[in-house]
LOBA-837982 format. One record per residue: x, y, z of N, C-alpha, C in turn; residue in one letter. Coordinates in steps of 0.2 Angstrom, whole numbers, padded with zeros to 4 digits, always signed. Layout:
% residues N
XYZXYZXYZA
...
***
This chain:
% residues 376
+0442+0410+0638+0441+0409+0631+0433+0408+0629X
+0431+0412+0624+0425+0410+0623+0419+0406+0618X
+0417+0405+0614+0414+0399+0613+0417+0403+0606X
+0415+0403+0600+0418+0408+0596+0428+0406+0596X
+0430+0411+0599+0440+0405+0601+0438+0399+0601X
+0435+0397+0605+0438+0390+0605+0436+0385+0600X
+0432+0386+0595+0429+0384+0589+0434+0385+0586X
+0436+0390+0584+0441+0393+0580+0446+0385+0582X
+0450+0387+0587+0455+0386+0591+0455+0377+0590X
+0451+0375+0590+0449+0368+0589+0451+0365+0583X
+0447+0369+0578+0448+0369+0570+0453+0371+0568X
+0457+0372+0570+0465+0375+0568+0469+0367+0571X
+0467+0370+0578+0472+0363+0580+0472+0355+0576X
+0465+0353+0572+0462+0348+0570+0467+0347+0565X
+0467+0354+0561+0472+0353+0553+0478+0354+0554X
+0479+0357+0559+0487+0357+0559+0490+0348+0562X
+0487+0343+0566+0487+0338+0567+0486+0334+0561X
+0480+0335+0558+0481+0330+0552+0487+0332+0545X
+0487+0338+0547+0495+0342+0543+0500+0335+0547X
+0501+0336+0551+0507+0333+0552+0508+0324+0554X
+0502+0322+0554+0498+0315+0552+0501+0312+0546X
+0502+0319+0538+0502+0316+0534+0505+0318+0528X
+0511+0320+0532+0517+0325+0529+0518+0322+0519X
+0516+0316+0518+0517+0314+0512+0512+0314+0507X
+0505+0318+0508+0501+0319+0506+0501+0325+0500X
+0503+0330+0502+0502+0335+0499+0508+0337+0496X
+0512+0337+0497+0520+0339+0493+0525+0335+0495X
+0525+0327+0496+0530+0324+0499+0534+0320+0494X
+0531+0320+0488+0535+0321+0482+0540+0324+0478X
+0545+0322+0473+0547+0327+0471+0545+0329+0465X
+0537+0329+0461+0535+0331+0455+0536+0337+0455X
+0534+0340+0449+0535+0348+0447+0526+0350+0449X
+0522+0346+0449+0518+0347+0454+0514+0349+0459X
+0518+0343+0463+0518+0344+0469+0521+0349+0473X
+0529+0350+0469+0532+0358+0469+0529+0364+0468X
+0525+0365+0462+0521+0370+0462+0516+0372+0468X
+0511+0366+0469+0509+0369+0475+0514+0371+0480X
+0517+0368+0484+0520+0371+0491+0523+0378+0487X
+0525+0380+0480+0527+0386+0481+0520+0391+0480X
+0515+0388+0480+0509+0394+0481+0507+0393+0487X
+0510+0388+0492+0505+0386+0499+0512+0392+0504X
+0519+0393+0500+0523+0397+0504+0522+0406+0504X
+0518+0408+0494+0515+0413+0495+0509+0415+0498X
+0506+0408+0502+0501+0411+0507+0502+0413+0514X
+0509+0407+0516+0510+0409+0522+0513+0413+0523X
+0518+0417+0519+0519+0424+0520+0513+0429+0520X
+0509+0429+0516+0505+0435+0514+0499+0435+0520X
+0499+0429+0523+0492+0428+0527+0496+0432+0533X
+0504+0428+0534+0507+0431+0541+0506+0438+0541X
+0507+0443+0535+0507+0450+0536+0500+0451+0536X
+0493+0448+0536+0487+0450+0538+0487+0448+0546X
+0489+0441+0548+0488+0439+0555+0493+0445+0558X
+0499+0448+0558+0502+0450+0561+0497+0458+0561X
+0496+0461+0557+0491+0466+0560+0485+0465+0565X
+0480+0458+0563+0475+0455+0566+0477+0457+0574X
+0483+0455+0575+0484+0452+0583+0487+0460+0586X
+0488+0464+0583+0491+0472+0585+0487+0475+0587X
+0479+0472+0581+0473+0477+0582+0469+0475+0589X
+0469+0466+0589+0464+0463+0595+0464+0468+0601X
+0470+0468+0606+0468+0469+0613+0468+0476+0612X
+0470+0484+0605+0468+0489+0609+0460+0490+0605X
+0459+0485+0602+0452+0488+0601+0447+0484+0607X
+0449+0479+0610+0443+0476+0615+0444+0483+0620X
+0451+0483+0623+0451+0491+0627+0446+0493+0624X
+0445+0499+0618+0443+0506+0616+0436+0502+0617X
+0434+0497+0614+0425+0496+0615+0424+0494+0622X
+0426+0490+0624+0426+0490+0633+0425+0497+0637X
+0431+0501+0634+0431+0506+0638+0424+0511+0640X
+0423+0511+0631+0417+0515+0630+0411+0514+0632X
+0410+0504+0631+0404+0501+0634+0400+0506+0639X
+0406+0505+0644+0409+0505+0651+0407+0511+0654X
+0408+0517+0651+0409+0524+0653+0401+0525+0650X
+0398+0521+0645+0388+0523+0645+0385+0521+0647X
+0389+0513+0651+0385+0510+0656+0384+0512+0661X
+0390+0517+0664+0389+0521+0671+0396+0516+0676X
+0398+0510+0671+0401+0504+0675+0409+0507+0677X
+0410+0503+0680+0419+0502+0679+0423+0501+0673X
+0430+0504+0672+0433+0499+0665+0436+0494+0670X
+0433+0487+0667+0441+0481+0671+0446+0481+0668X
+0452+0479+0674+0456+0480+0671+0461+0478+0667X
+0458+0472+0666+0461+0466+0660+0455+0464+0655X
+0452+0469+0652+0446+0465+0650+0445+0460+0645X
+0441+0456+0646+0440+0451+0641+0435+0452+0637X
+0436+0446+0631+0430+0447+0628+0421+0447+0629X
+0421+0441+0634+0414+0441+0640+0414+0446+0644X
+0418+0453+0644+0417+0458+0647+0415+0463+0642X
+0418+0461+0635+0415+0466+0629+0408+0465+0626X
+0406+0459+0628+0398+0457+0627+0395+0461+0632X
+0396+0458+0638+0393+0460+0645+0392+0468+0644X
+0397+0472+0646+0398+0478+0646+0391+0481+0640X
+0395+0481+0634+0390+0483+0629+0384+0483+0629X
+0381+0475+0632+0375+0475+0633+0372+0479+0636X
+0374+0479+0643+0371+0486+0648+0371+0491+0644X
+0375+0493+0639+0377+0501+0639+0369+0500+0633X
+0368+0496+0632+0361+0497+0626+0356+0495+0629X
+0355+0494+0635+0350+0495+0640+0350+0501+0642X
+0355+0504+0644+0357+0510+0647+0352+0517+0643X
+0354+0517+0636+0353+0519+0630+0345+0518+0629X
+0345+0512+0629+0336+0510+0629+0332+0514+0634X
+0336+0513+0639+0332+0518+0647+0332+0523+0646X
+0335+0528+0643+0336+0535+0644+0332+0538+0637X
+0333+0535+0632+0332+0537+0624+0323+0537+0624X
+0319+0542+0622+0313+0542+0620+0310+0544+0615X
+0304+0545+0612+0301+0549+0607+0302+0556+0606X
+0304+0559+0612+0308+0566+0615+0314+0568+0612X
+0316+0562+0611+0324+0564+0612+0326+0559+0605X
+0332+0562+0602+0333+0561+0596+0342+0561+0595X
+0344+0555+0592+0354+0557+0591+0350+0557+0584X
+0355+0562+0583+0358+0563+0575+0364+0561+0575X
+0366+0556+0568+0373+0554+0568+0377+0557+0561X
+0383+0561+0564+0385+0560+0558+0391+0557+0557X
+0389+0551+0551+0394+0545+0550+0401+0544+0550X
+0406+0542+0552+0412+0542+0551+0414+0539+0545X
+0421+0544+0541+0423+0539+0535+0430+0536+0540X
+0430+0530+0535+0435+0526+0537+0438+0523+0529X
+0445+0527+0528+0448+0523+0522+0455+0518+0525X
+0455+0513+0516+0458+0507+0521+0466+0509+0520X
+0470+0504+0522+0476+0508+0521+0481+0503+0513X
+0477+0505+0507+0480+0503+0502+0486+0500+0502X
+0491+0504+0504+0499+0504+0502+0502+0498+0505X
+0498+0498+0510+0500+0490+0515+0499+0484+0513X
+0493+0486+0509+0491+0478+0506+0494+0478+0498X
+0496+0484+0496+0499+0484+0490+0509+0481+0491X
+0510+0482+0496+0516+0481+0498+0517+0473+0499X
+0511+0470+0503+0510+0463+0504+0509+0459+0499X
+0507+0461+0493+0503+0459+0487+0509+0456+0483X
+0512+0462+0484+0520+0460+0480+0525+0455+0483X
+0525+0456+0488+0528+0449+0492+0528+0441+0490X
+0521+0442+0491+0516+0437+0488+0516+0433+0480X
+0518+0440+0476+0517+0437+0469+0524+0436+0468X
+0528+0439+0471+0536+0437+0468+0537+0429+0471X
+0535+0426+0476+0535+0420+0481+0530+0415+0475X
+0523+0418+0472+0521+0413+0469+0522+0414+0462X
+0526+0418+0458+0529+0419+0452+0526+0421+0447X
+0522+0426+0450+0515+0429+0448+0518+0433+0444X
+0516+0438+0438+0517+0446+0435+0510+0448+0436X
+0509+0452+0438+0501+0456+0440+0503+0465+0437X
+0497+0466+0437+0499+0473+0432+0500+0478+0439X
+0502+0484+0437+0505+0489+0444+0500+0490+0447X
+0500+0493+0454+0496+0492+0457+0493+0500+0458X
+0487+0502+0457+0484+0512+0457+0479+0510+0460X
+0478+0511+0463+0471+0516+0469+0466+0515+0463X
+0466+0521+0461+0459+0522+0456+0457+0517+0450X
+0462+0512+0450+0461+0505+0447+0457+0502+0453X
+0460+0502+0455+0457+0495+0460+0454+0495+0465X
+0453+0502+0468+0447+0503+0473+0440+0504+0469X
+0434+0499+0470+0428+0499+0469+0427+0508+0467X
+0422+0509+0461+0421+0517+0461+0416+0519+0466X
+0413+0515+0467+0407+0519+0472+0410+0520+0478X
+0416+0519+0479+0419+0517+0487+0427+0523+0484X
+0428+0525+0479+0435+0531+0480+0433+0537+0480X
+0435+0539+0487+0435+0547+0487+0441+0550+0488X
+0439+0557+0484+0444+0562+0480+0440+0569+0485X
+0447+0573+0484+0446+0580+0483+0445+0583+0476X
+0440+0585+0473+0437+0585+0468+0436+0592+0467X
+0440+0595+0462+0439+0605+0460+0433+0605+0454X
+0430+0598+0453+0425+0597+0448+0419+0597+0450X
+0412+0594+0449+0407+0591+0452+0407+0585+0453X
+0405+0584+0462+0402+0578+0464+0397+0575+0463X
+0396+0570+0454+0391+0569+0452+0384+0565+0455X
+0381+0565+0452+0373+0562+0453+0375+0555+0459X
+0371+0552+0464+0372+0548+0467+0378+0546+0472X
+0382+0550+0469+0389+0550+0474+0388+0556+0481X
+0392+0555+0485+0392+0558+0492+0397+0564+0492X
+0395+0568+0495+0400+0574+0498+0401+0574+0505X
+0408+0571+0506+0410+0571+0512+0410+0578+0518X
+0406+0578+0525+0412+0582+0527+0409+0581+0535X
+0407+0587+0539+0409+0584+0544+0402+0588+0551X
+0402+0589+0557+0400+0594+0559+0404+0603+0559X
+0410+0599+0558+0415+0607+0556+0415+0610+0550X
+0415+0605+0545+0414+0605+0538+0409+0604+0534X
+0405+0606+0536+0399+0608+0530+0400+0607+0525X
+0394+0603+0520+0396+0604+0511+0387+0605+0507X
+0390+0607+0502+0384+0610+0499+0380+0603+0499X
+0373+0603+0497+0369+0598+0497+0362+0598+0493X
+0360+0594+0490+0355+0594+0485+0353+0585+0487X
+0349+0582+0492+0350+0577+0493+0348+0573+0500X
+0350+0567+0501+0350+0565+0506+0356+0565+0512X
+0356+0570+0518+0360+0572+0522+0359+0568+0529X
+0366+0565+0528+0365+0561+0534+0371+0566+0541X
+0366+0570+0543+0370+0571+0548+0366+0579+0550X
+0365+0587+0551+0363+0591+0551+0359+0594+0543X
+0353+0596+0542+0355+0599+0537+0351+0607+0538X
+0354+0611+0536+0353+0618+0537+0350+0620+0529X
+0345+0622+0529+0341+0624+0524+0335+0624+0524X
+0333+0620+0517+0325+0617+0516+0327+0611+0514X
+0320+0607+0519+0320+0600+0520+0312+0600+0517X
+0313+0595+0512+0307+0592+0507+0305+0586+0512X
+0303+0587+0516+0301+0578+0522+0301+0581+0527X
+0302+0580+0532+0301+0580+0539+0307+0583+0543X
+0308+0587+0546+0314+0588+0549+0313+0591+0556X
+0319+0587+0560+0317+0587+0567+0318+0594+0571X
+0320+0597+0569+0321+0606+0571+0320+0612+0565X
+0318+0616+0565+0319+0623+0562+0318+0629+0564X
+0321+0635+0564+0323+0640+0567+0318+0644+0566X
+0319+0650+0567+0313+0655+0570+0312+0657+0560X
+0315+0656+0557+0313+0659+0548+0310+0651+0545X
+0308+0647+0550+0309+0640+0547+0310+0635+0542X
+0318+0638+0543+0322+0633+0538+0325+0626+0544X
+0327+0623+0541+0330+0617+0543+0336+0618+0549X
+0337+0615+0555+0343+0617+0557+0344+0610+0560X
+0340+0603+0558+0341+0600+0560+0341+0593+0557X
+0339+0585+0560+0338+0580+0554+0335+0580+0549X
+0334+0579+0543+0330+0580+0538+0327+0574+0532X
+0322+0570+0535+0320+0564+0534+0317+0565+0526X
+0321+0566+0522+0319+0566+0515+0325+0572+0509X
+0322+0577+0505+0327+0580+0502+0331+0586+0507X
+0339+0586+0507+0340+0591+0510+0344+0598+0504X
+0341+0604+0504+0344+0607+0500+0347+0613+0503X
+0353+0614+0502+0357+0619+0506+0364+0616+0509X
+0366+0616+0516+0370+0613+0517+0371+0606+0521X
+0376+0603+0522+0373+0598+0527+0380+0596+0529X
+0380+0596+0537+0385+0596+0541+0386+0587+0543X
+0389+0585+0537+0389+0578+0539+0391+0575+0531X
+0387+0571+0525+0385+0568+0522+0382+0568+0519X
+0380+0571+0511+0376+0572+0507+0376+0567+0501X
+0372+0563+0503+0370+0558+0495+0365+0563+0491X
+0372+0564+0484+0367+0570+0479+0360+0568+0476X
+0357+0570+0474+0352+0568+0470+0351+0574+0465X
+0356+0581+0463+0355+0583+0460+0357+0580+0454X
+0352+0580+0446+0356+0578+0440+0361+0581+0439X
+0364+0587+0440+0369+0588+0437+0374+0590+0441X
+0375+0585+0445+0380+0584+0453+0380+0593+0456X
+0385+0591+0460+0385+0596+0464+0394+0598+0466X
+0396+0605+0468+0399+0606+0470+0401+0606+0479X
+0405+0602+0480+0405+0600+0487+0407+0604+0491X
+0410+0610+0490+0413+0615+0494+0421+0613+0498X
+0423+0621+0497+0431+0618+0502+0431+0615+0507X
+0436+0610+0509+0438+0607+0513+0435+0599+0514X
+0429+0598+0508+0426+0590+0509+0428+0586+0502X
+0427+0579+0503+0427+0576+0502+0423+0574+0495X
+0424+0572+0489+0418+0566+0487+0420+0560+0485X
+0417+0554+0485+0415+0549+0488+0409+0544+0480X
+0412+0542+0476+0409+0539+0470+0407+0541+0465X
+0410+0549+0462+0412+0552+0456+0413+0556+0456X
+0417+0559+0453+0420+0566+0450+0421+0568+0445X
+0418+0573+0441+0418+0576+0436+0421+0581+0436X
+0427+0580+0432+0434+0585+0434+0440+0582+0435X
+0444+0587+0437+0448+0586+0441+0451+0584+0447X
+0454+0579+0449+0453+0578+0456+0462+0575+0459X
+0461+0574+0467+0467+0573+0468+0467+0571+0475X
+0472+0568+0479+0472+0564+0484+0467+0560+0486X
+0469+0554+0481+0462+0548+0482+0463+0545+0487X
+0459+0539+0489+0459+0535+0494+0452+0531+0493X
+0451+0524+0497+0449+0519+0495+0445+0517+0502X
+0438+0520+0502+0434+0516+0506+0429+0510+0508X
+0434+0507+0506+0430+0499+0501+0435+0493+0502X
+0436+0488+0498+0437+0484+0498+0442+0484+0490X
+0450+0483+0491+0450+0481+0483+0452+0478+0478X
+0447+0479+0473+0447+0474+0469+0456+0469+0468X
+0452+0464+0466+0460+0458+0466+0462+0461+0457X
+0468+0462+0457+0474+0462+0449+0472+0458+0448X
+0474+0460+0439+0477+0454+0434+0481+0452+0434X
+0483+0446+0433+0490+0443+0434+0489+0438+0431X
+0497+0436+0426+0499+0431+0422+0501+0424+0426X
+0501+0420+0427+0507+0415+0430+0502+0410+0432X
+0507+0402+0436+0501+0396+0434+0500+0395+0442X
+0501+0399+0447+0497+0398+0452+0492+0399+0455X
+0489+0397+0458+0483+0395+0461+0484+0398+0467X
+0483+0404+0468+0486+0409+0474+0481+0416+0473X
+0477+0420+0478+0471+0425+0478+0477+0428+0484X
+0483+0434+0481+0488+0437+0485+0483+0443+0488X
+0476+0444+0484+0474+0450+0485+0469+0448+0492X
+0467+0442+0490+0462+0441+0498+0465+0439+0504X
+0471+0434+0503+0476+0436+0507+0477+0441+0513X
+0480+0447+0507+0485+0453+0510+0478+0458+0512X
+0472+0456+0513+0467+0459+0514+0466+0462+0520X
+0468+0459+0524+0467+0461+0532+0472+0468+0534X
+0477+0467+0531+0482+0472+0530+0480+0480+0529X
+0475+0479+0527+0471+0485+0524+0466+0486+0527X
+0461+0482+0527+0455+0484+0531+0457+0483+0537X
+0459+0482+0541+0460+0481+0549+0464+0487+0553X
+0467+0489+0550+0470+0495+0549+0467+0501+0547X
+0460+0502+0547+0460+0507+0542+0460+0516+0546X
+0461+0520+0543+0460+0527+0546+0455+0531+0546X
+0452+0531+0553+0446+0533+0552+0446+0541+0554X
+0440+0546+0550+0438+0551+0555+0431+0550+0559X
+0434+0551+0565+0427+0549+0569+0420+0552+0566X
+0415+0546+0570+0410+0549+0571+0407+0554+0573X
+0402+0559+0573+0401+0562+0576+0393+0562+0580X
+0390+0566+0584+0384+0567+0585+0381+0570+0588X
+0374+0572+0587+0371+0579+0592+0364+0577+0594X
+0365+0578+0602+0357+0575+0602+0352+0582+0604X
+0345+0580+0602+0341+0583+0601+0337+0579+0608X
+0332+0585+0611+0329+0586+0615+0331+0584+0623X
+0327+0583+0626+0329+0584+0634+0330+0578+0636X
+0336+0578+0637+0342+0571+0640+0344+0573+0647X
+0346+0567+0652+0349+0570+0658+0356+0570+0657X
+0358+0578+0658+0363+0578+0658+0371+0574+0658X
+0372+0572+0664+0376+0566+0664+0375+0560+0658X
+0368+0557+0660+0371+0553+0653+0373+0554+0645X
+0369+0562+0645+0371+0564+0638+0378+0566+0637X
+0383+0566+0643+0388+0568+0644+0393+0561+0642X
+0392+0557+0643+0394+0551+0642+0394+0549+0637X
+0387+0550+0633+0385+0546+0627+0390+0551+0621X
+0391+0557+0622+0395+0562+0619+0400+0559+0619X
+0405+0559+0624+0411+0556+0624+0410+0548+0622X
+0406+0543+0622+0411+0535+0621+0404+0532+0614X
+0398+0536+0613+0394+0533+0607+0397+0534+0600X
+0401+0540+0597+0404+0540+0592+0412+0537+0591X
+0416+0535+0598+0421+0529+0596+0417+0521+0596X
+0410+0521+0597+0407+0514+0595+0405+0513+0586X
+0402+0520+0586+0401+0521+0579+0406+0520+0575X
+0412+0522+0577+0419+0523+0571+0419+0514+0572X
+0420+0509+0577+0424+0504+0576+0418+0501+0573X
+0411+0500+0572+0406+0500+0570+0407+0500+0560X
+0410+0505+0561+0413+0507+0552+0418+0504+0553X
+0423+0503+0557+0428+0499+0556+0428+0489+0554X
+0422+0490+0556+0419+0482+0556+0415+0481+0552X
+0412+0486+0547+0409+0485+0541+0416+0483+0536X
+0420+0485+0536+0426+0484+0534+0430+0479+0534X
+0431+0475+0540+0437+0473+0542+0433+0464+0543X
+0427+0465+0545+0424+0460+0547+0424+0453+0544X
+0425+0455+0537+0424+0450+0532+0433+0446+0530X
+0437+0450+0532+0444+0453+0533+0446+0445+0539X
+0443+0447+0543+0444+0441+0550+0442+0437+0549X
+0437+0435+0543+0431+0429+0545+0438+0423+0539X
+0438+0427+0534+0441+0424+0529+0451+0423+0531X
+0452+0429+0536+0460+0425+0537+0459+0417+0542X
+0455+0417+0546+0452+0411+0550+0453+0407+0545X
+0450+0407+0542+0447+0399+0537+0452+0399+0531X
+0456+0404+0530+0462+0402+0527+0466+0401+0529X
+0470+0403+0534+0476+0399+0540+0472+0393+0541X
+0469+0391+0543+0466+0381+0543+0470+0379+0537X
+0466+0382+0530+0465+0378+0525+0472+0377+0524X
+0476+0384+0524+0484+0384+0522+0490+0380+0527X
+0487+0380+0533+0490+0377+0540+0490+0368+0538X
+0483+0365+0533+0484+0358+0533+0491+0356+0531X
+0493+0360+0525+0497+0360+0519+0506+0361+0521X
+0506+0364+0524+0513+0369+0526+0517+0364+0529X
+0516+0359+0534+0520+0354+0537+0524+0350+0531X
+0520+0346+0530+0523+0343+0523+0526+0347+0514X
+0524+0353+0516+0528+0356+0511+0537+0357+0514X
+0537+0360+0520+0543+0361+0523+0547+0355+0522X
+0545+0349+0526+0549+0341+0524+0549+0342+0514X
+0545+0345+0510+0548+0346+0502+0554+0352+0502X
+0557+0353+0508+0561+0359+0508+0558+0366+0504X
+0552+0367+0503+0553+0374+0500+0550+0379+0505X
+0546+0376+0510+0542+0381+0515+0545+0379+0523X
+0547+0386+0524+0551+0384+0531+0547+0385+0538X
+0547+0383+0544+0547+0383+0550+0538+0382+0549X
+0535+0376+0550+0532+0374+0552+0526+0375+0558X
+0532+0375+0563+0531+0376+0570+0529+0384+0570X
+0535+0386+0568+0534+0395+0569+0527+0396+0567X
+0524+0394+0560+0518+0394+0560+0512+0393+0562X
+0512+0387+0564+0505+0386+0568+0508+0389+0576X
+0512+0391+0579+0510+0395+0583+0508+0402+0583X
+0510+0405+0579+0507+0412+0576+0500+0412+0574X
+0499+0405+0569+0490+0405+0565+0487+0404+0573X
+0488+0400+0577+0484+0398+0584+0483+0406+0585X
+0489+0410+0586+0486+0415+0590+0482+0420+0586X
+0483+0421+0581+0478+0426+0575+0470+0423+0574X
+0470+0417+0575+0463+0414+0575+0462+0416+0582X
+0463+0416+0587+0461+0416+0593+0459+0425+0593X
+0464+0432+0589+0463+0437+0588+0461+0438+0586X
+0457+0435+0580+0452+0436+0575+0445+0436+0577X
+0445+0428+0581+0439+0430+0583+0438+0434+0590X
+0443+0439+0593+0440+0444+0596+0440+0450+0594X
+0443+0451+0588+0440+0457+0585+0433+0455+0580X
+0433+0451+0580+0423+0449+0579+0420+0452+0583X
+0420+0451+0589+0416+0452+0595+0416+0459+0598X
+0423+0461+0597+0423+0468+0599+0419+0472+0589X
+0419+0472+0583+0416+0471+0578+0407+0472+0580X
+0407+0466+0583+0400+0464+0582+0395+0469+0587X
+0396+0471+0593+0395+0474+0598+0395+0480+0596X
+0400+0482+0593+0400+0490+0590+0395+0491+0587X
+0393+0486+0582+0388+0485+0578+0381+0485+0580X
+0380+0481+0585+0374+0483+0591+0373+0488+0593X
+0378+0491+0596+0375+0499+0599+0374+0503+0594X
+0377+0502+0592+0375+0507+0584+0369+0508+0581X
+0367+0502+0582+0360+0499+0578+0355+0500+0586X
+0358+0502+0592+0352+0503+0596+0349+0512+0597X
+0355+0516+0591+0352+0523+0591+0351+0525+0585X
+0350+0520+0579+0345+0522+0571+0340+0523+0575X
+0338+0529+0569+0332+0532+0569+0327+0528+0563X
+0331+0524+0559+0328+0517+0555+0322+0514+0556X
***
């Protein structure tokens, strides 16, 4: 266990003890009060369980994926049981590794991975949650409630000003803008390849105009058209259709006299889960074969969980600290009869604090290696 769990692990134990220290404290009464709490402390413990319960599904196969990948750039072995001191340890080598081999020569272009979250899960828990604490909230839609800079559409309109055209190294989209990924055309700035007619065929450190096999943040004023098969990603002017939600999102309205956030909650449910298309990347200039053979296969699944953890991050840190908070409470609600099993609880919170804070770790790492091949 590592220092990170067992803090956790401590802090949990601390309040579930003083919970049961002082069972008369917080609902041991029979006010309409004191009532009303334990019926907002019961819509926490359900709604946080269906966060903890994905948290602990996702911990040990994401320590694998990042482990594995460390592993395979490090040149190392996978162990066979690894831990989290082998998800630090590993990773580390493999950004030494990366350090060792990468030069002024040699160039990764990345093209980013989208990661959208899985809404309907958290829309599903949400509800749970609000029937439990007696809440009416208004219905729940996608394009209500995911952040606009963060909903992407398939869009038959333009992709306007500032907004993004998703797509891919297979999927090229039109581009007037900054291309994070290939861009083929004319580059206004610096660009790290160009062909015998000298246009662009490669990164493009400034405007890229033509297409870009990756990412294009518009900068045309009068947007642009993304082309088939992609994505855009923070406006559409038109028509559009199969949204989704790469973001965080926002909490409903809702009528009732509880003191219950179902939406921060049911958050992990969504982001910890989310569906990514991989990273991609291409390196430029003379690499030894073998490593570049590696970094091909296992730097783009560091980069996705990397996006995964831009997301999910904030996700872990907040179910930690609300299992404590909720954990104090839950024993002496149950002796008020309205919140049951106790025990079943702080056995489950123990283990989800302790999976929390390894998908931190595998989170945080990802995020290291990632940050050891910007061109930033």
């Amino acid at each position: 266990m590592n220092d990170t769990q067992l803090r956790f692990r401590r802090l949990f134990s601390t309040s579930i003890l003083f919970a049961l220290s002082g069972t008369a404290a917080a609902c041991g009464d029979s006010s309409s009060g004191a009532d009303r709490d334990c019926i907002d402390v019961g819509a926490r413990v359900a709604a946080l369980g269906e966060s903890a319960a994905v948290v602990r599904v996702v911990a040990d196969d994401l320590r694998s994926t990042v482990v594995g990948a460390c592993a395979n750039i490090a040149g190392e072995p996978m162990p066979a049981n690894p831990t989290d001191q082998d998800t630090q340890t590993l990773c580390d080598v493999a950004i030494s590794e990366i350090q060792a081999n990468l030069d002024g020569e040699v160039r990764i272009i990345v093209v980013p991975p989208v990661c959208t979250i899985d809404a309907q899960a958290q829309f599903n828990c949400e509800a749970e949650c609000q029937a439990t604490a007696q809440l009416s909230c208004e219905p729940p839609v996608l394009e209500v409630r995911c952040e606009p800079g963060q909903l992407s559409v398939e869009c038959a309109g333009t992709c306007d000003v500032e907004a993004t055209c998703e797509g891919s190294l297979d999927v090229a989209v039109n581009c007037e803008g900054t291309c994070s990924g290939v861009c083929n055309g004319t580059c206004s700035g610096n660009c790290s390849a160009t062909n015998a007619q000298g246009e662009c065929v490669g990164e493009c450190a400034g405007t890229c105009t033509g297409q870009c096999q990756g990412s294009c943040e518009i900068t045309a004023e009068d947007g642009i058209q993304c082309g088939a098969d992609a994505r855009c990603r923070g406006g559409c002017t038109g028509e559009f259709q199969a949204p989704r939600c790469e973001g965080e999102l926002t909490p409903p309205d809702c009528q009732g006299s509880a003191q219950v956030d179902c939406s921060a909650d049911c958050e992990g449910t969504a982001t910890l889960d989310a569906t990514c298309q991989s990273a991609q990347i291409v390196i430029e200039g003379d690499l030894d074969a073998e490593f570049a053979g590696r970094l091909l296969e296992s730097l783009p699944v560091l980069l996705t969980v990397a996006r995964q953890g831009a997301l999910g991050l904030t996700a872990t840190g907040r179910l930690t600290a609300d299992t404590v908070s909720v954990g104090a409470s839950v024993a002496s609600c149950v002796l008020n009869g309205i919140v049951a099993g106790a025990g079943q609880f702080a056995a489950s919170a123990a283990a989800s604090v302790q999976a929390s804070a390894s998908v931190s770790v595998s989170f945080s790492v990802s995020a290291e290696v990632a940050g050891s091949v910007s061109s930033d």
